[in-house]
PDB file as gemmi writes it, atoms N, CA and C in Angstrom:
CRYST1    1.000    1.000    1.000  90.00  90.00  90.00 P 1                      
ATOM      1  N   UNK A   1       0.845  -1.173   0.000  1.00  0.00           N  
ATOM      2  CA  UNK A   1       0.000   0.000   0.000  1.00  0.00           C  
ATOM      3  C   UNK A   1       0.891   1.236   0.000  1.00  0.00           C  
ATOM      4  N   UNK A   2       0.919   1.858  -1.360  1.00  0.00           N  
ATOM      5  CA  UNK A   2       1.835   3.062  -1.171  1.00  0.00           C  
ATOM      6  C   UNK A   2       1.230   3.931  -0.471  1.00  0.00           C  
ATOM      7  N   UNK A   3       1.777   5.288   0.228  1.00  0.00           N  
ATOM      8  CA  UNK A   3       1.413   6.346   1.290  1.00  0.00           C  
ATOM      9  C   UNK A   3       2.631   7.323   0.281  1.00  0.00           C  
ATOM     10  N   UNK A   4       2.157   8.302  -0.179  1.00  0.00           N  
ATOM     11  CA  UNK A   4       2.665   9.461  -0.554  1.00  0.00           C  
ATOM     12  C   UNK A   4       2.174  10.884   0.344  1.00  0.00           C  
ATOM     13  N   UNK A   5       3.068  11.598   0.695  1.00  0.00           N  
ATOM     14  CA  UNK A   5       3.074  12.751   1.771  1.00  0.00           C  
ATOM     15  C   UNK A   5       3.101  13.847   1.019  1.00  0.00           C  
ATOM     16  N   UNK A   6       2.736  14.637   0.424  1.00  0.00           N  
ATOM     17  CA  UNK A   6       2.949  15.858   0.045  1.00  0.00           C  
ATOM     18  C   UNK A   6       2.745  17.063   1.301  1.00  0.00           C  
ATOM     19  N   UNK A   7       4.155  17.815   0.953  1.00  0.00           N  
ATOM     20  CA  UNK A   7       4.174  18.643   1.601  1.00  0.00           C  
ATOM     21  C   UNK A   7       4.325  20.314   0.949  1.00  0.00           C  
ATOM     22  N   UNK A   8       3.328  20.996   0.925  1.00  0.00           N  
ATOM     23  CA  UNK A   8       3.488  21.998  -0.029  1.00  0.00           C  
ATOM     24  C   UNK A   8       2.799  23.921   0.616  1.00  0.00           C  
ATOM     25  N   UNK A   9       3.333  24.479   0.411  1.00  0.00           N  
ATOM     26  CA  UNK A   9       2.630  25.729   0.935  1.00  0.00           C  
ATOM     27  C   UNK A   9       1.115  26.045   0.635  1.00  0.00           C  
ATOM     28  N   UNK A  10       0.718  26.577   1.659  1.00  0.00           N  
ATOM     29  CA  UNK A  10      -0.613  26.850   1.770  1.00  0.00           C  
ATOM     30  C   UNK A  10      -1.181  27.785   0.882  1.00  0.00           C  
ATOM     31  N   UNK A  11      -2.659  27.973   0.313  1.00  0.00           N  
ATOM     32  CA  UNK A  11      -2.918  28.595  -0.744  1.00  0.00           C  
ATOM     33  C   UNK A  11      -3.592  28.329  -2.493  1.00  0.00           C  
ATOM     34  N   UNK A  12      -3.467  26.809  -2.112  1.00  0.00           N  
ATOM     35  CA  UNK A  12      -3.718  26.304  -3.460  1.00  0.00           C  
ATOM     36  C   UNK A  12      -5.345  25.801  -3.501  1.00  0.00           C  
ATOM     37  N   UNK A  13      -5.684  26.286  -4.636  1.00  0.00           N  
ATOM     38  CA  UNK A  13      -7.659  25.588  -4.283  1.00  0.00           C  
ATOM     39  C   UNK A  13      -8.169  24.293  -4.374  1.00  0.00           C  
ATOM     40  N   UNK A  14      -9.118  24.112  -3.741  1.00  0.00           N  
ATOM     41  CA  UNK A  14      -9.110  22.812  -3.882  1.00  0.00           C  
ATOM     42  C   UNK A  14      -8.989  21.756  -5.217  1.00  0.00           C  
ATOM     43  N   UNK A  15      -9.028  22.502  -6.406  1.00  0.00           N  
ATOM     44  CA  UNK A  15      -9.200  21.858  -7.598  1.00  0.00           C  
ATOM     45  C   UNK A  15      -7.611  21.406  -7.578  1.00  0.00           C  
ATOM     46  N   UNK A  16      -6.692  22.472  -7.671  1.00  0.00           N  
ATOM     47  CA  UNK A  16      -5.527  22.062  -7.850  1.00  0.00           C  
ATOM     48  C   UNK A  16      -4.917  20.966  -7.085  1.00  0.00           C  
ATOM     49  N   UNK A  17      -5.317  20.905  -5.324  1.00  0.00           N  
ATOM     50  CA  UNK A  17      -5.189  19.621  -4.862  1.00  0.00           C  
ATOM     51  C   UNK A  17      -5.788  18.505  -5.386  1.00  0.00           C  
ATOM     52  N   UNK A  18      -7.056  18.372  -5.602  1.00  0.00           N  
ATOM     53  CA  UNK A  18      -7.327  17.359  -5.785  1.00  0.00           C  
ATOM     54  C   UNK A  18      -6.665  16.551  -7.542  1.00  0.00           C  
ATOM     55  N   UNK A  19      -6.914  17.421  -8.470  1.00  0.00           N  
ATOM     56  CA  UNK A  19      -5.864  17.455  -9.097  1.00  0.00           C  
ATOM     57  C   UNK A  19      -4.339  16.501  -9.035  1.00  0.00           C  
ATOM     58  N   UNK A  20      -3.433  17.203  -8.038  1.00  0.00           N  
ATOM     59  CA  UNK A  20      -2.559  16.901  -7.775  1.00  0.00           C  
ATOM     60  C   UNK A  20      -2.768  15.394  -6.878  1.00  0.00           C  
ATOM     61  N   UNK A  21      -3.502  15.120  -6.205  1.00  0.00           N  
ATOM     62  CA  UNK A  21      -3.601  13.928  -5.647  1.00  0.00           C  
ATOM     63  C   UNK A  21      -4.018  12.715  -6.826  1.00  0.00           C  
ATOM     64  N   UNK A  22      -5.225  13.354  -8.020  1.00  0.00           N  
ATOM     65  CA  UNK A  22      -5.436  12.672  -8.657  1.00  0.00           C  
ATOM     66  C   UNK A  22      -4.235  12.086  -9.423  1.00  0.00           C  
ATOM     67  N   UNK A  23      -3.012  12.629 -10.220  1.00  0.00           N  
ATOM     68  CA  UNK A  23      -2.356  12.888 -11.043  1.00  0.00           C  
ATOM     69  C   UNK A  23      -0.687  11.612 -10.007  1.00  0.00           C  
ATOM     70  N   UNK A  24      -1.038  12.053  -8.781  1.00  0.00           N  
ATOM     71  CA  UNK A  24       0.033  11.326  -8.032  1.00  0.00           C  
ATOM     72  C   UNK A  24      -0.440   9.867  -7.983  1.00  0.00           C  
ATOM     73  N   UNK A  25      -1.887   9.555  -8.049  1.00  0.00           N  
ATOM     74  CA  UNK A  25      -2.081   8.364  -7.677  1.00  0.00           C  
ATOM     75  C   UNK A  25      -1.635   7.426  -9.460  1.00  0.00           C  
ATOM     76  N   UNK A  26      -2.181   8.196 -10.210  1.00  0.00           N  
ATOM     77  CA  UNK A  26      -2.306   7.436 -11.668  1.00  0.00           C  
ATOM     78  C   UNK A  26      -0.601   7.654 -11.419  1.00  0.00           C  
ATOM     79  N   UNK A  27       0.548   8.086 -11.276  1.00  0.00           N  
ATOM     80  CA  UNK A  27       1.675   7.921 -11.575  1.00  0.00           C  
ATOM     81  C   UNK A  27       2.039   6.565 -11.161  1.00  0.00           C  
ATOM     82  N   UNK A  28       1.394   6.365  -9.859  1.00  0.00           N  
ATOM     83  CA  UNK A  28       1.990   5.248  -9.004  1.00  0.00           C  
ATOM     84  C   UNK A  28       1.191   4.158  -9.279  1.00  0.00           C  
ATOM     85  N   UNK A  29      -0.405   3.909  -9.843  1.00  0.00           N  
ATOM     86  CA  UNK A  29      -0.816   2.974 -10.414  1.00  0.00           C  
ATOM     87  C   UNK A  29      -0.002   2.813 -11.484  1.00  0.00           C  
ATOM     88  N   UNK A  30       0.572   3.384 -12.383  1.00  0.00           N  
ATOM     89  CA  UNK A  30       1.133   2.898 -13.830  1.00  0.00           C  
ATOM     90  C   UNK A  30       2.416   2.646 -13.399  1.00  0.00           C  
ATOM     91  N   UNK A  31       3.232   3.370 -12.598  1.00  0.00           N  
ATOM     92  CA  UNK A  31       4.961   3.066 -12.507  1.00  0.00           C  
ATOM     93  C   UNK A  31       5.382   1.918 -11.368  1.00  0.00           C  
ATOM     94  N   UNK A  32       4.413   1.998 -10.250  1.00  0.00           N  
ATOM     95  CA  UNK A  32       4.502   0.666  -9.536  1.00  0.00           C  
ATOM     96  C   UNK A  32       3.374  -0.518 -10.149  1.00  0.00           C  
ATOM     97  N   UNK A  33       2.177  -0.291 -10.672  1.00  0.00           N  
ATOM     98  CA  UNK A  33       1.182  -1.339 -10.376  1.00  0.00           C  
ATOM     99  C   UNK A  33       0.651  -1.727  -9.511  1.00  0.00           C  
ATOM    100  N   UNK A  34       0.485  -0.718  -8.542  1.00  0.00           N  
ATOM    101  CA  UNK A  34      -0.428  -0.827  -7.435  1.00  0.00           C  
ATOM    102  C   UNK A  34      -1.942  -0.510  -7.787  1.00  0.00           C  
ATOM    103  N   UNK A  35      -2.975  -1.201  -7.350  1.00  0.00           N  
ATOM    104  CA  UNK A  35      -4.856  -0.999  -7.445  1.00  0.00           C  
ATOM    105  C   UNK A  35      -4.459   0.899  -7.045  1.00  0.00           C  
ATOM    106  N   UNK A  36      -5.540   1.701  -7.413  1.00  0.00           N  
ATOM    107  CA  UNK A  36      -6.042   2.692  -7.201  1.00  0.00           C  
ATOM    108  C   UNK A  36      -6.184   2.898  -5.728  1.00  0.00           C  
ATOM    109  N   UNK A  37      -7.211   1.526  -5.426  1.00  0.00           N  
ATOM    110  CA  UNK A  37      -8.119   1.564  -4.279  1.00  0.00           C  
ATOM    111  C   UNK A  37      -7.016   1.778  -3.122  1.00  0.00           C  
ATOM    112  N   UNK A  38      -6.121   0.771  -3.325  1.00  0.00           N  
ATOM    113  CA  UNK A  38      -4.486   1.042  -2.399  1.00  0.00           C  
ATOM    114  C   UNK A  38      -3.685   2.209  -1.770  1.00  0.00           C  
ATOM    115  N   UNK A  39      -3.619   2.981  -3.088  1.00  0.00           N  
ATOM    116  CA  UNK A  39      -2.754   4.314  -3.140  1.00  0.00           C  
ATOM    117  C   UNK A  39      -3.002   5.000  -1.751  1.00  0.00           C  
ATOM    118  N   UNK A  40      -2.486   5.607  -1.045  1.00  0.00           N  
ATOM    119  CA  UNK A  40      -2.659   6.885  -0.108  1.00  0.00           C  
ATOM    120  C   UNK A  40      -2.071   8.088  -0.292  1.00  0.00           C  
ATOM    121  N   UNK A  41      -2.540   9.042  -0.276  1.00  0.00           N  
ATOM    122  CA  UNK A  41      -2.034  10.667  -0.537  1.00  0.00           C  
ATOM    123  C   UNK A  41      -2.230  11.285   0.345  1.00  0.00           C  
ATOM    124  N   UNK A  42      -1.490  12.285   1.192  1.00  0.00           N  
ATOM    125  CA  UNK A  42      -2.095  12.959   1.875  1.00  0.00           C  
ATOM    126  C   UNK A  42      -1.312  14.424   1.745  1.00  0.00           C  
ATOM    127  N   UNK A  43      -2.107  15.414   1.833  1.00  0.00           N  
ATOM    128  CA  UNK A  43      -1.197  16.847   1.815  1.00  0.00           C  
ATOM    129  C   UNK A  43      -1.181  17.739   3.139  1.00  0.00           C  
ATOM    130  N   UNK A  44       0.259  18.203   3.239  1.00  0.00           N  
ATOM    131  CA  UNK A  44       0.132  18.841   4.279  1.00  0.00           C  
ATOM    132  C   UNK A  44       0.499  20.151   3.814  1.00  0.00           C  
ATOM    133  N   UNK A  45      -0.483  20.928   4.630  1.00  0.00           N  
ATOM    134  CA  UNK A  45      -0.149  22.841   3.986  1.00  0.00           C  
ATOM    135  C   UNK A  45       0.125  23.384   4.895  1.00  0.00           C  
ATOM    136  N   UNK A  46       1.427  23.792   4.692  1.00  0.00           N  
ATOM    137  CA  UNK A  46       2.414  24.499   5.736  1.00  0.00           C  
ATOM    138  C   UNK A  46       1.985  25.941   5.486  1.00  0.00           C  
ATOM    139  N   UNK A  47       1.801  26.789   6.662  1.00  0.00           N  
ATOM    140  CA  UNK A  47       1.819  27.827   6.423  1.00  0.00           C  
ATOM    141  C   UNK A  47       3.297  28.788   5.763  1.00  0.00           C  
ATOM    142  N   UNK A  48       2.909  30.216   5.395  1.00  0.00           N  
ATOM    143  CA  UNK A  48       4.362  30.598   5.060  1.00  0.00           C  
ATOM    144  C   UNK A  48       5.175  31.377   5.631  1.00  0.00           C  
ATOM    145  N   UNK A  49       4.795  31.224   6.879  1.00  0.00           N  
ATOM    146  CA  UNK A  49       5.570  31.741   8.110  1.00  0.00           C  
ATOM    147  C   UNK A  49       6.289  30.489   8.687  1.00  0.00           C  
ATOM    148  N   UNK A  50       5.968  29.354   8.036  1.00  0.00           N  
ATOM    149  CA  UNK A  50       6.873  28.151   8.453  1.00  0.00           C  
ATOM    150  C   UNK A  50       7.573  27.268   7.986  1.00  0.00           C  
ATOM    151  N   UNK A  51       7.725  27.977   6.959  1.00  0.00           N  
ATOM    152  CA  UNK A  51       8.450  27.183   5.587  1.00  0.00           C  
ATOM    153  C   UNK A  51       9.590  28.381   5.167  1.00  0.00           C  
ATOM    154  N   UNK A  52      10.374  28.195   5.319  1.00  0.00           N  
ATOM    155  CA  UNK A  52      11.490  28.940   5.042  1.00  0.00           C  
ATOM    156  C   UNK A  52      12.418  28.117   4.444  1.00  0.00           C  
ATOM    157  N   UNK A  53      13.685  28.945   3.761  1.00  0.00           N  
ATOM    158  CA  UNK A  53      15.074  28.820   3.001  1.00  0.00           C  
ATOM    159  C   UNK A  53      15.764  29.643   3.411  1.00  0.00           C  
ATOM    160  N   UNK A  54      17.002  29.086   3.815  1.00  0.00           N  
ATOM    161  CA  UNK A  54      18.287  29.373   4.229  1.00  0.00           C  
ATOM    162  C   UNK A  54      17.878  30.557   5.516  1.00  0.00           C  
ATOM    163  N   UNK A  55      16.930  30.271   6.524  1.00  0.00           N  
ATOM    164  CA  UNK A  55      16.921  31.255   7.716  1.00  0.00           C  
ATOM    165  C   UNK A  55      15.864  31.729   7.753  1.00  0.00           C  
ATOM    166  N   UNK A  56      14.941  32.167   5.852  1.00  0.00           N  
ATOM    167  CA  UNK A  56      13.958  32.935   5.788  1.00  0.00           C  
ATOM    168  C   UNK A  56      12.993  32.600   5.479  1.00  0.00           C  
ATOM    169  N   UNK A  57      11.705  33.177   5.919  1.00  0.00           N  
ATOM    170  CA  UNK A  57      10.464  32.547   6.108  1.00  0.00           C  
ATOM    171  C   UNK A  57      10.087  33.124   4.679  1.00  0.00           C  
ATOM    172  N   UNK A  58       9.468  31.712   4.082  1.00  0.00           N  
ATOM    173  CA  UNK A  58       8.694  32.399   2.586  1.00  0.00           C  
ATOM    174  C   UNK A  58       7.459  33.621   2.922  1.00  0.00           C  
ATOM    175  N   UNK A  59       7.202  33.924   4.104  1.00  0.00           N  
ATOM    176  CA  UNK A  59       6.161  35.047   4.089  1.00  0.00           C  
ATOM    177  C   UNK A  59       7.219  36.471   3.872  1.00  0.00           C  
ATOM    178  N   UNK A  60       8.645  36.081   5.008  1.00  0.00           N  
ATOM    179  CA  UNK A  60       9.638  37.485   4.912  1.00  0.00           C  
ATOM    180  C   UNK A  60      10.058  37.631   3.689  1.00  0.00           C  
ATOM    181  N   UNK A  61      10.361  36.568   2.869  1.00  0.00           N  
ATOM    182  CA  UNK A  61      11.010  36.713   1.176  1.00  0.00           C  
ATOM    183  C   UNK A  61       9.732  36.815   0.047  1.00  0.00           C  
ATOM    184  N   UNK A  62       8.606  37.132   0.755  1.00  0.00           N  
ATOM    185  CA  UNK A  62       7.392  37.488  -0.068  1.00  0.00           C  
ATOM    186  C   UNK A  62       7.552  39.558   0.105  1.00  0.00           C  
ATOM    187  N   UNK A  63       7.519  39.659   1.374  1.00  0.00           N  
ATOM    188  CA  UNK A  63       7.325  41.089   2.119  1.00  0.00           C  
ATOM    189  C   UNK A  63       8.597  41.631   1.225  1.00  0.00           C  
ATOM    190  N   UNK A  64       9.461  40.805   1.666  1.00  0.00           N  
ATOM    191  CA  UNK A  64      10.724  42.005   1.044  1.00  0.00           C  
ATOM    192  C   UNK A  64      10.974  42.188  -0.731  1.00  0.00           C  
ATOM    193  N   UNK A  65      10.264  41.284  -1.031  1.00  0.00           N  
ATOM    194  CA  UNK A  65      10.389  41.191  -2.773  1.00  0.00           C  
ATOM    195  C   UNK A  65       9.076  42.113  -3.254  1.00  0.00           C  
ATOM    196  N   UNK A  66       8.145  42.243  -2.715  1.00  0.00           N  
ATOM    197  CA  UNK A  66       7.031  43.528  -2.628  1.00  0.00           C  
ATOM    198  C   UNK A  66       7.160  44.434  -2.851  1.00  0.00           C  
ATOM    199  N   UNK A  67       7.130  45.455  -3.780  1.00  0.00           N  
ATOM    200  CA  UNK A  67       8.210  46.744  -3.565  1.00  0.00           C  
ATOM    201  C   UNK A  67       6.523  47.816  -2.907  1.00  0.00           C  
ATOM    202  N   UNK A  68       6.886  48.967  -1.911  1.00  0.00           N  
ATOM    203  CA  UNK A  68       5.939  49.703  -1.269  1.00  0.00           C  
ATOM    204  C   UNK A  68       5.157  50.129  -2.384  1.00  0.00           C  
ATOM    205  N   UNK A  69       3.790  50.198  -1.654  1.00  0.00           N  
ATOM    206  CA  UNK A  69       2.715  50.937  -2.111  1.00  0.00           C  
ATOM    207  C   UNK A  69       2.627  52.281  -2.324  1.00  0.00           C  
ATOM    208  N   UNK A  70       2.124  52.605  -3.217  1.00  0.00           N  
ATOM    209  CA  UNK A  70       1.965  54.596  -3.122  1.00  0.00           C  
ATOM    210  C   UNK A  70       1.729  55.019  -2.641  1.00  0.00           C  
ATOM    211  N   UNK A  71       0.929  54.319  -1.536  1.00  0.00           N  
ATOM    212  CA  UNK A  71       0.118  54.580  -0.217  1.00  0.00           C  
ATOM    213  C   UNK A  71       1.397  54.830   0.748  1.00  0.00           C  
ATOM    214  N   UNK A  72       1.982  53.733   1.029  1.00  0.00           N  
ATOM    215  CA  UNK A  72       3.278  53.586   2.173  1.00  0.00           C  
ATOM    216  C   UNK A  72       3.996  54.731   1.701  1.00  0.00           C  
ATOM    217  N   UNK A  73       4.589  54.913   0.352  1.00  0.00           N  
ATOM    218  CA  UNK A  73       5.329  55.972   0.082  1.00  0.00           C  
ATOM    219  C   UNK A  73       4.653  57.093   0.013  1.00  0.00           C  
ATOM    220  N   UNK A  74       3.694  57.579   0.481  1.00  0.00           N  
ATOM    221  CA  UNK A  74       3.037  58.980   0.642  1.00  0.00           C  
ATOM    222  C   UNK A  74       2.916  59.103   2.193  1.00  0.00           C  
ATOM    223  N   UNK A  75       2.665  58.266   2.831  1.00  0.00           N  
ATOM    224  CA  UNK A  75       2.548  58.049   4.315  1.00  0.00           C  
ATOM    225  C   UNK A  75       4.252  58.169   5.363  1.00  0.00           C  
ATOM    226  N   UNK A  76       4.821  57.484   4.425  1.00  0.00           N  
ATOM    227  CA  UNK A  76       6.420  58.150   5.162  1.00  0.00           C  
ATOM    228  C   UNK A  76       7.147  59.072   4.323  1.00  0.00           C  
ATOM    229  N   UNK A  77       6.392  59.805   2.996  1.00  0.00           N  
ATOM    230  CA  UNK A  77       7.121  60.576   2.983  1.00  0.00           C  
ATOM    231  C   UNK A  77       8.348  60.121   1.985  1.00  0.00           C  
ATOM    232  N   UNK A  78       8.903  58.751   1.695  1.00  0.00           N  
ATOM    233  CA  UNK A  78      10.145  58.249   1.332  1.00  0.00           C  
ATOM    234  C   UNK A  78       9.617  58.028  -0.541  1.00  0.00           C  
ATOM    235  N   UNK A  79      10.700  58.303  -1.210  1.00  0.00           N  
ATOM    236  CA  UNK A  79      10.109  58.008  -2.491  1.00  0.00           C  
ATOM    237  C   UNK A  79      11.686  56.882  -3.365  1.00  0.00           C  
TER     238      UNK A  79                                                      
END                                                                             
């Protein structure tokens, strides 16, 4: 009985999961030959305050790749 874990950031709709679960199971029915009925998938959605690279949280390397609003830059003044 295969068990596949996906682990992926949070955000995706349900179509695309299910999708993706669909698409994982037919890989592993055709490349192992395991029944359908067998397969296990399960996804886990990490938030992105908890998934980071090299130190940084994919929410901080979202914020800092953002460049300010016209709003923020009228509000401090900074251009």
């Amino acid at each position: 009985m295969p068990l596949v874990q996906l682990h992926i950031l949070e955000g995706r709709s349900p179509e695309m999961k299910k999708r993706a679960i669909m698409e994982v199971t037919e890989a592993l029915h055709r490349s192992l030959g395991a029944p359908r009925e067998n397969i296990r998938v399960v996804i886990y959605e990490i938030p992105r305050s908890h998934w980071a690279v090299g130190g940084v949280t994919m929410e901080e390397k979202e914020t800092k790749s953002t460049p300010p609003s016209e709003d923020s830059v009228a509000s401090t003044g900074e251009k």
